[in-house]
Structures are given as structure tokens and as C-alpha cells.
C-alpha positions in Angstrom: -6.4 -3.7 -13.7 -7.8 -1.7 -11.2 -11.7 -3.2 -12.1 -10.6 -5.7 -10.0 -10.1 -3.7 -6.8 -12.6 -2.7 -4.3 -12.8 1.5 -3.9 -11.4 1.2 -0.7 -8.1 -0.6 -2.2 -7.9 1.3 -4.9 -7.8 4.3 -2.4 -5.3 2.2 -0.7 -3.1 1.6 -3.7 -3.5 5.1 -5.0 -2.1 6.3 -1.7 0.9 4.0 -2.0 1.9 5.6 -5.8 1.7 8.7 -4.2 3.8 8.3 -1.2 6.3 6.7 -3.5 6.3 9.9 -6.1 6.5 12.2 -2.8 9.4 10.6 -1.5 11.4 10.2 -5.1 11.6 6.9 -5.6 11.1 5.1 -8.8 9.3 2.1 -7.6 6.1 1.2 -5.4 7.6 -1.0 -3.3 5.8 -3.1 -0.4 7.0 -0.9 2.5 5.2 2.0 0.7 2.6 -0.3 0.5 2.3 -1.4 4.0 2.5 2.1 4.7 -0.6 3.0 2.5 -2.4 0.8 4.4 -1.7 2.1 7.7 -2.9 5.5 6.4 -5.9 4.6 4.8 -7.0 1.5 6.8 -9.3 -0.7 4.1 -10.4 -3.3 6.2 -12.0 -4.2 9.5 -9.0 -5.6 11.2 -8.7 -5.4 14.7 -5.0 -6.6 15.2 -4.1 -4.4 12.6 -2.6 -1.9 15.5 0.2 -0.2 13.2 0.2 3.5 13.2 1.3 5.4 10.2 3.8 7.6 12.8 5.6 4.2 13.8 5.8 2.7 10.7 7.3 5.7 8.9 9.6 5.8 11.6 10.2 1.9 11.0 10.5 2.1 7.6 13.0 5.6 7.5 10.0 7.2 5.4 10.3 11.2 5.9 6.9 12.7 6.3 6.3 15.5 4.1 3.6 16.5 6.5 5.5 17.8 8.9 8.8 19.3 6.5 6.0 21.1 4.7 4.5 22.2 7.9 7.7 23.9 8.6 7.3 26.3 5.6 3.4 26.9 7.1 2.4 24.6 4.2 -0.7 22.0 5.4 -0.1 19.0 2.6 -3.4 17.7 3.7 -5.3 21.0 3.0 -3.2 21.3 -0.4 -4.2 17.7 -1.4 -8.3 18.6 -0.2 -7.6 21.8 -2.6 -6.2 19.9 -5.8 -7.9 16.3 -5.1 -7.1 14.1 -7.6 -10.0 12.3 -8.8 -9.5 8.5 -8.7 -10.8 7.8 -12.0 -7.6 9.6 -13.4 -5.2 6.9 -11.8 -4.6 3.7 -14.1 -2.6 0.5 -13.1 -1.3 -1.3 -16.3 0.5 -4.1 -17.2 3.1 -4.0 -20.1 2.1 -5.8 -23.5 5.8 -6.3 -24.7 7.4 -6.6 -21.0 4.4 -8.5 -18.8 5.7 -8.5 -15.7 6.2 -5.0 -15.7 3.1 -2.9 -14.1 3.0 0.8 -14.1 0.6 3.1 -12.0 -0.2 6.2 -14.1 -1.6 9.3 -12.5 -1.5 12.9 -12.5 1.1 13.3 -9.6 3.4 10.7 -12.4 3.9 7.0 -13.0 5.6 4.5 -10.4 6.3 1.0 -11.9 5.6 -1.4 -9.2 8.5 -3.7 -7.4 8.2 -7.0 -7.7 6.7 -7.8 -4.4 4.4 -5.3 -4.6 3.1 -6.9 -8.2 3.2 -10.3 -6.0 1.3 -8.4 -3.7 -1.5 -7.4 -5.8 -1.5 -11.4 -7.6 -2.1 -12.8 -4.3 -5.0 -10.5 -3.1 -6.6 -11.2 -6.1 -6.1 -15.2 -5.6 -7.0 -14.6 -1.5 -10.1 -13.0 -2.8 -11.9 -14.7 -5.4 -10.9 -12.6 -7.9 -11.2 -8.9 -6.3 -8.5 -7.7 -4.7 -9.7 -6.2 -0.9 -7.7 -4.4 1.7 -7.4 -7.5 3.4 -6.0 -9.3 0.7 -3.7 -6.8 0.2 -2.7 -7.4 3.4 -2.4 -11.7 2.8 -0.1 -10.5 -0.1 1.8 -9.1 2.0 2.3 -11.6 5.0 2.3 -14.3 2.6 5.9 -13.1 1.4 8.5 -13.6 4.1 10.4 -11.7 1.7 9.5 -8.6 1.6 9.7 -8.3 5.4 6.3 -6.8 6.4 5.7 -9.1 8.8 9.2 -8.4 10.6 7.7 -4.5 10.2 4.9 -4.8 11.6 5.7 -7.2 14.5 8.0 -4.1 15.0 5.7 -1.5 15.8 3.8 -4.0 18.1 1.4 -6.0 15.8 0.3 -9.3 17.0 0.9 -10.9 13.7 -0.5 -14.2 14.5 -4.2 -12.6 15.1 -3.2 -10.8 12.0 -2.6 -13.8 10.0 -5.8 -15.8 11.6 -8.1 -12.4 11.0 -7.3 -12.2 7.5 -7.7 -15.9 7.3 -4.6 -17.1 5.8 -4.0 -20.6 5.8 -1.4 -21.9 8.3 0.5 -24.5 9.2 -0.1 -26.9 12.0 
């Protein structure tokens, strides 16, 4: 699946398996997602003003940075050390269970949520079939649901401009 994904998305996504495997949990949901995207930033989008310091403090996300950091342990230089190279990372979809997708890579495997999987169906619909950072980010306004906007309106995003910027349709 990941063909379909620009490199910088992929990055994106990549990011969000591994914050999910470093904080334990056994699904990439869309707040590790939104979270991703705040790290890695894959689009030109202005009134996308979220820092990834307020959202993890918005979303209850520990950093391992800085509990690492407390052992003298940089996490970034350890990750520049063993870089996994992002041909090893796979993103599948289930033959006998379809709506069940699976990112594999050398850290693990994290099955995606379902709003993350909606997530990744919408980008590709918002973006004529390749899924973009700013799609990802149309998946993930376009699901009041999953309560991204409600996040990032949180840390001070103007989510109109967001919406208009990514150019999602909107009512009149």
C-alpha cells in the first residue's frame, strides 16, 4: 500500500508506527497520527501551527526524549545511529480479514485503528489516488470522530484556514 504515498507521508506514517511501538500500544491510532504530522511536517501549510511539545501534552503522549535524556541517553542520536531504512517498513492489508491493516517494520508491527485506516482511504480519495501529507491531514479533519480537530483547535490551530488550505469542501 505504501506505493501510493508520497516519501514525505510515508516518513509521516512511518513516524506514527513508531511513536505507537515506543509508547506500548497495540494500535496506530489518529492521535499518534496527528502527532506524526506535527513532528515531521509533510506539507506546506501555514495554519498548521501545532507544535509537537503541545500536542503531546494534549494528547497525554510521554516523550521518550526527554525520560531517555534523564539516563544521558539522546533518542535522536540513537535513531541517527540505527536509522531504519524506509524500504524495510510495509503497510498491508489482510487477505482473509480486509479491513484489518498492519504496518510491519523492524522496531514491530502496529495494526492500524479504524480511523486511522479511514484516514489513509480518505487521503487517497482527497488526492487522486496518492495519499499526501495534506491529505493525510483531510482524513483527519474530515472525521469529527476521531477528535483531531477538537485537538488541534486545542493547541491554537485556526482550523477553519486549516480546512480552506487543505481544500476541503465545506458547507455554506
Amino acid at each position: 500500500m505504501f506505493h501510493r504515498f508520497t516519501e514525505p507521508a510515508r516518513q509521516a506514517f512511518i513516524t506514527a508506527g513508531t511513536l505507537a511501538l515506543e509508547a506500548g500500544q497495540a494500535r496506530l491510532t489518529t492521535d499518534m497520527l496527528l502527532l506524526a504530522l506535527a513532528e515531521t511536517r509533510p506539507f506546506e501549510l501555514p495554519a498548521f501551527t501545532a507544535t509537537p511539545a503541545a500536542l503531546r501534552a494534549r494528547l497525554a503522549v510521554r516523550d521518550t526524549r526527554a525520560l531517555l535524556a534523564g539516563l544521558g541517553i539522546d533518542l535522536d542520536e540513537v535513531r541517527r545511529r540505527t536509522r531504519d531504512d524506509a524500504g524495510d517498513w510495509r503497510l498491508r492489508r489482510s487477505v482473509v480479514r480486509p479491513l484489518r491493516v498492519v504496518l510491519y517494520g523492524p522496531r514491530g508491527e502496529v495494526v492500524l485503528s479504524g480511523g486511522a485506516r479511514k484516514v489513509v482511504e480518505v487521503a487517497a480519495w482527497s488526492g487522486s489516488g496518492l495519499v499526501t501529507g495534506e491529505g493525510l491531514v483531510w482524513g483527519l479533519l474530515a472525521d469529527g470522530r476521531n477528535g483531531a480537530a477538537r485537538h488541534l483547535q486545542g493547541v491554537g490551530v485556526n482550523v477553519r484556514a486549516l480546512v480552506g488550505e487543505v481544500g476541503m469542501p465545506t458547507r455554506a
